[in-house]
N, C-alpha and C positions, 0 to 999 in steps of 0.2 A: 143259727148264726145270731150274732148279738146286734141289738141295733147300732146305727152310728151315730158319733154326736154331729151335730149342725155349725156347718161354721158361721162368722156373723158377716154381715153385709155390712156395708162403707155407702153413705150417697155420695160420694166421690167419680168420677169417672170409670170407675172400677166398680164391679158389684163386692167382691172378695180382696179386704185387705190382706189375707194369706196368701192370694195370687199376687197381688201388686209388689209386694214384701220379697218377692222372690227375684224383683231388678239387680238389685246388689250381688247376690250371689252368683246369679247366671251372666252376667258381665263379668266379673271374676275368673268365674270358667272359661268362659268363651275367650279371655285374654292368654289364658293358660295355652286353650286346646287351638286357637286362632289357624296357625302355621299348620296342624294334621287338618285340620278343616278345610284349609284353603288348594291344601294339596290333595282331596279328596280322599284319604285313607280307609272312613270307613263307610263298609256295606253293610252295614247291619246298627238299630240301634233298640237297645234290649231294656225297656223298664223295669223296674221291681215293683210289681203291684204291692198292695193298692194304693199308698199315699204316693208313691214313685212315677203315678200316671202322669199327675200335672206337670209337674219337670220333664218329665220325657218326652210329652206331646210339647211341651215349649221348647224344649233345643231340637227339635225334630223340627219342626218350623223354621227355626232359625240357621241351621246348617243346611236344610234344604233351600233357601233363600241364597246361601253362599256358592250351594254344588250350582245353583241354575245361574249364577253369576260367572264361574270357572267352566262352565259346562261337562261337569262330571253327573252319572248315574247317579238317583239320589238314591239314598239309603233307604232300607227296610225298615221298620219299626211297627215291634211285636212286643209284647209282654210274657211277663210269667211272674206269679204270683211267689211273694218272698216266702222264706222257710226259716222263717225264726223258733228259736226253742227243740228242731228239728234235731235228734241223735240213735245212734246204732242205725238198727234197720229200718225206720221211718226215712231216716237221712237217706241210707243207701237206696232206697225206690225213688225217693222224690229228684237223685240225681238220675237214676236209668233213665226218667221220666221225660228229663232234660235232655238226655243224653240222646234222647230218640227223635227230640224236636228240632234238637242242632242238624240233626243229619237229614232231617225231609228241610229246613229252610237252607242248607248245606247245596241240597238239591235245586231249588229254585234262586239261587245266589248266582248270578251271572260271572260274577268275577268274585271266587272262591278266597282267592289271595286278601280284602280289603279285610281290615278289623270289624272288631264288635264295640262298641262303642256301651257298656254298662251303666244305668243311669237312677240314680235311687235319692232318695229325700234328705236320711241322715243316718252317718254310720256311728255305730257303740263299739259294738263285740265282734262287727263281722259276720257273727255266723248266717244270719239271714240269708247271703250272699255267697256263703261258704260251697252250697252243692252246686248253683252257675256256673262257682270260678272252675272248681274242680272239674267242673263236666266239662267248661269249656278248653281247659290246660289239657286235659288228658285229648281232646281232639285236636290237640297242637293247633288251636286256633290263636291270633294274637288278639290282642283286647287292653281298652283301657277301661278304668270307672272313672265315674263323675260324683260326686256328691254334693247337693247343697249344704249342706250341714254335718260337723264331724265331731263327734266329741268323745272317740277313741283315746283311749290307753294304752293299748295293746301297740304292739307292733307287728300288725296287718299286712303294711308295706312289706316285710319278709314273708309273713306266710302266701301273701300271694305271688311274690314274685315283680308287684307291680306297685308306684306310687297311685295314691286316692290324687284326684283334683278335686278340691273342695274348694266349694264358695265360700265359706264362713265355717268358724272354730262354734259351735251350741246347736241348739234343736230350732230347726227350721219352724214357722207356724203352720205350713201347709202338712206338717207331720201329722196323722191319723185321722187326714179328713178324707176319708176315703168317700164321703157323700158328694164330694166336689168330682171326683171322677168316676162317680156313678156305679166302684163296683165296690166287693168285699172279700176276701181270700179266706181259701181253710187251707191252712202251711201243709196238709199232705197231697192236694190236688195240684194241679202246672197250673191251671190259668185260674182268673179268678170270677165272679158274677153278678149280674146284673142286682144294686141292691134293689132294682124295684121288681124282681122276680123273687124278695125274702115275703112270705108271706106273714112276717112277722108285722109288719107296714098295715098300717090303712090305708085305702085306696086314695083319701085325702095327703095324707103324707108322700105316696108315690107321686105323684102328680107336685107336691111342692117339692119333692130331691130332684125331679126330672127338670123343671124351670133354675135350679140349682145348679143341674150337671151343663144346662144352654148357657147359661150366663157364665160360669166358669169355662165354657170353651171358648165363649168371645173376648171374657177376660184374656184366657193365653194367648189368644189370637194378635190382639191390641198389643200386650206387653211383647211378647215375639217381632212385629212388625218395630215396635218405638225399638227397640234393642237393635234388630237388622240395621235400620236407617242408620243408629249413631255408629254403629259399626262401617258400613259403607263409607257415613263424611269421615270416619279416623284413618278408613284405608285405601281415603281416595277410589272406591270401587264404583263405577256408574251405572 
């Protein structure tokens, strides 16, 4: 596996201005998906490793913040590593693959009926995203995607059946900082792994990705809560 690059630090209140930077968009969102959120729709919410982590783990925060307000079951939140570049029969395993995971978390989903709530950085082409939708259409499940950043051509929205909710039209800056959420993908495997298990690393650099991977969780943490709050005073929610 290749190494990753390093994102840069802010002495700002924030260690990562790639985290911070992600306010605008995910308000955006969140104004979109507001009303499914409030009405609890979904049970499940599905990353696209690995730059897909940070945004997932922060509306995963912040929707779960909302269900314990409505007192609804919070949602799941699992990943799987994206499948860019992925065609023929590479494509078709890496959806079996999926196809096998939907149905054991299928298994443990208490109310089978709620969405899947799909959540990735920044869409192009789509296809990254292509063996998910597919695995998840063909289990007649419902679903929406999220994306922070869109800078599609294509006309997506038909092949999947579904509108993108996007926070912003360009390439997000939290795109291919996979060092911020600690892991790194190979597009034929489902999940993806620890980069401080790449023995590529020196054990000095393990040690500073990992003080990386803490400060970008408290990052999301911080930005998650600021977002909930101004959400609550706009919806009068106590």
């Amino acid at each position: 596996m290749a190494k990753e690059s390093f994102p840069s630090k802010t002495k700002e209140k924030f260690h990562f201005k790639e985290i911070e930077q992600l306010r605008t968009p995910v308000e955006r969102v969140m104004k979109k998906l507001y009303p499914k959120i409030a009405a609890g729709e979904y049970g499940l919410i599905l990353g696209d490793d690995a730059s897909g982590r940070i945004p997932s783990l922060l509306l995963n925060d912040i929707i779960r913040g909302i269900y314990q307000e409505f007192g609804h079951e919070y949602p799941r939140l699992s990943f799987v590593a994206g499948s860019k570049e992925l065609e023929g029969e590479a494509k078709d395993k890496k959806k079996e693959k999926i196809s096998r995971f939907l149905e054991e978390l299928q298994k443990k989903q208490k109310n089978g009926e709620r969405k899947i709530l799909i959540v990735t950085d920044v869409i192009a082409t789509g296809v990254s995203l292509d063996p998910l939708i597919e695995a998840i259409k063909e289990k007649g499940i419902d679903f929406d995607v999220v994306s922070m950043g869109d800078v599609s051509s294509y006309d997506i929205d038909s092949r999947w059946g579904k509108p993108i909710y996007s926070g912003e039209t360009g390439v997000p800056k939290i795109y291919g900082m996979g060092s911020l959420s600690g892991v790194e993908k190979n597009v034929n495997e489902l999940f993806s792994h620890r980069i401080k298990d790449n023995d590529a690393y020196t054990d000095d650099e393990k040690i500073d990705m990992q003080m990386n991977v803490n400060e970008a969780r408290e990052d999301t943490s911080r930005l998650a809560g600021e977002i909930l709050e101004k959400i609550r005073k706009e919806k009068k929610i106590k």
